[in-house]
N, C-alpha and C positions, 0 to 999 in steps of 0.2 A: 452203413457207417459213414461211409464217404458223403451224403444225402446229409444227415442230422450233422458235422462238420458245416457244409455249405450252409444249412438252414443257421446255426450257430454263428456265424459269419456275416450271414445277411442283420440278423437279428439286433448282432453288435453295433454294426455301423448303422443301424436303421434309429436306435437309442442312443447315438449320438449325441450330445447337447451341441445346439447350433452356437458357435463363438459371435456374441454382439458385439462389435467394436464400442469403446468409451469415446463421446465425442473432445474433440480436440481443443484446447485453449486457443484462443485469435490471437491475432498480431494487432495492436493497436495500430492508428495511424496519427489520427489526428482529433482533438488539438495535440501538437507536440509534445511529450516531456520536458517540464522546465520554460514552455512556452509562455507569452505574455496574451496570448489569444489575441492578435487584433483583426481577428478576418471576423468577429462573432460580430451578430446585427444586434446594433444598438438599437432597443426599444423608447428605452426614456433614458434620463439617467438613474435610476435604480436597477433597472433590469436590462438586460440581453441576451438574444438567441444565439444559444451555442450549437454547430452541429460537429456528431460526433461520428467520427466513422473506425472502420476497422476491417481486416480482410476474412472473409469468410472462411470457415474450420471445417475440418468433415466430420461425417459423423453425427451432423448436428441441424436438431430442426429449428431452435430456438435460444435467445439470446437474452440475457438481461443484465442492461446495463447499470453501474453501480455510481454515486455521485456521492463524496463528501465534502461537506465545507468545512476546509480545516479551522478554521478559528472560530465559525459556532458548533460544533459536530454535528449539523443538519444532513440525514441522509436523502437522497433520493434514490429511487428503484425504478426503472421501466424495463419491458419486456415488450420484443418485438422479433420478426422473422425476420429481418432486411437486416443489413451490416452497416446499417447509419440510422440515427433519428437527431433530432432536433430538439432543444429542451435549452425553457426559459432561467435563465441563472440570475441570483442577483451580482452586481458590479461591485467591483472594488475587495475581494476575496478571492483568499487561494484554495483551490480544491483539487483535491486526489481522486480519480475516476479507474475503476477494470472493467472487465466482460468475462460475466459468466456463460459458456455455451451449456446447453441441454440438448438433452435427446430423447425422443419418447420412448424408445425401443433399452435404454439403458437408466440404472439407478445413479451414475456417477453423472458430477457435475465439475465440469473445468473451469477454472478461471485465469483467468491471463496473468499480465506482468498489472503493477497498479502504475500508472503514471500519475504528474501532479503537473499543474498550470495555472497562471493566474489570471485571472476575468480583470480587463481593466476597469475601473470607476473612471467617471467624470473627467478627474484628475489625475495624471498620470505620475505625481508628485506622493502620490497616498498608497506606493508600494506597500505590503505587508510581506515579510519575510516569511518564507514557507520554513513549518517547523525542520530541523539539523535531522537529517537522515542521520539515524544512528549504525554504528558500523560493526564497532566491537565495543563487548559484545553482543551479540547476535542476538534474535527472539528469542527467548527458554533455552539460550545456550549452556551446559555445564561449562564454566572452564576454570584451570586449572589457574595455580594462583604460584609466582614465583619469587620466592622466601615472604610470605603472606601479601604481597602485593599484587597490584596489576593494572596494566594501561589501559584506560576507555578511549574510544577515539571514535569520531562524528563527523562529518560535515556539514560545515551551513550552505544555505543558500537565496540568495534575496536578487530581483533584478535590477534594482536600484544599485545593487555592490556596495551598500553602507550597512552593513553588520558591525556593529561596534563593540557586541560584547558577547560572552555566554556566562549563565548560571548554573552554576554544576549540586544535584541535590542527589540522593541518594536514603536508601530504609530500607528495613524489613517490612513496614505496615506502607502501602500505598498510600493512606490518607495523612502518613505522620513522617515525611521525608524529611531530612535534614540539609541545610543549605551547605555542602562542601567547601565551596570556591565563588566567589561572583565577581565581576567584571576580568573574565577568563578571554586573553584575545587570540588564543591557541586552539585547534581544536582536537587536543589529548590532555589527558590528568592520569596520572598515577598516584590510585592511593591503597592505604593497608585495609583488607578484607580479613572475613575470619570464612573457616574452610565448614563445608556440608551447612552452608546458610542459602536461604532463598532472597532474593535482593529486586528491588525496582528501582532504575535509577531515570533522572529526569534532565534533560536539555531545555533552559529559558532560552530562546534567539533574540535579540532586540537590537532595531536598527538607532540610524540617527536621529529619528524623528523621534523614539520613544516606543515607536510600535515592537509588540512582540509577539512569540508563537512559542508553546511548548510539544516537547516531542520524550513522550516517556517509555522506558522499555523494561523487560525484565530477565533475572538469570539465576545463575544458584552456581557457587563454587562446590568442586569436588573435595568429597570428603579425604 
């Protein structure tokens, strides 16, 4: 009796399932958040080399790195095992970068915080405002709505510091938003919503030069 207990015992922990760790999200480092990038090697003036770095994660055999340019939505993708590469950018564009880590041993994939920075051009005169981090509300946020209203709230951010204005638009159809409010120099609006509705709403940013950026989100009030 005591024999088939112990064999029972062994058996158990023998079919065990071994716990694989999920590899970890990196810590970005550099170019900085909100950075102007001036350490990137200028090639011409169209283009320059940006290197990117980040702290290594555990867990993780592989990395790929993620590049948008926010004003054309050009992506790029590399994949690499080191915690830096190097990657030719065009000038005078703001871009949003993460890090995805992998693991071979795991089906999950992390990705970091996303940071944004802007690549100078030529001219240092030809800032473009990076599109108004939206705040509230949130991505696919439900929220609640008070006596049918409710406050949106954003920030901008340009490194020139001449944000002169925002356009505030808002819909149920993405392709068919309505223009709320424009030359908005605050960054909140309160307006009346209807409740158990799905909503996209949109931030224009536009400096003094004329340059802009849009930055759109989406939510749904409780029923």
């Amino acid at each position: 009796m005591k024999l088939n207990f112990l064999l029972a015992l062994i058996l158990l922990f023998s079919c065990k399932k071994e716990v694989i760790p999920d590899p970890e999200a990196v810590i970005l480092s550099s170019p900085g958040n909100g950075d102007s990038c001036t350490t990137a090697l200028n090639i011409d003036l169209e283009e320059s080399q940006v290197t990117f770095s980040w702290k290594q994660s555990l867990h993780t055999d592989s990395y790929e790195i993620n590049i948008n340019n926010l004003d054309t939505g050009e992506m790029l993708k590399k994949g690499t095992v080191l915690n830096s590469e190097s990657i030719i950018l065009k000038r005078g564009f703001p871009y949003s970068w993460w890090v995805f880590s992998k693991s071979e041993n795991s089906p999950i994939i992390s990705k970091s915080q996303i940071w944004v920075f802007y690549l100078e051009g030529h001219s240092k005169s030809s800032y473009l405002p990076f599109p108004a981090k939206l705040i509230s509300p949130g991505s696919e946020e439900q929220v609640n709505l008070d006596n049918g209203r409710f406050i949106f709230q954003w920030e901008g951010r340009d490194l020139d510091n001449d944000i002169i204005s925002f356009d505030f638009y808002i819909g149920e159809d993405i392709d068919e938003l309505k223009l709320i409010n424009s030359g908005l120099t605050g960054t909140s609006i309160e307006i009346e919503l209807e409740v158990g509705k799905n909503y996209y709403w949109k931030i224009i940013t536009t400096d003094s030069k004329g340059n802009t950026s849009s930055s759109l989100g989406s939510f749904s009030t409780s029923a």
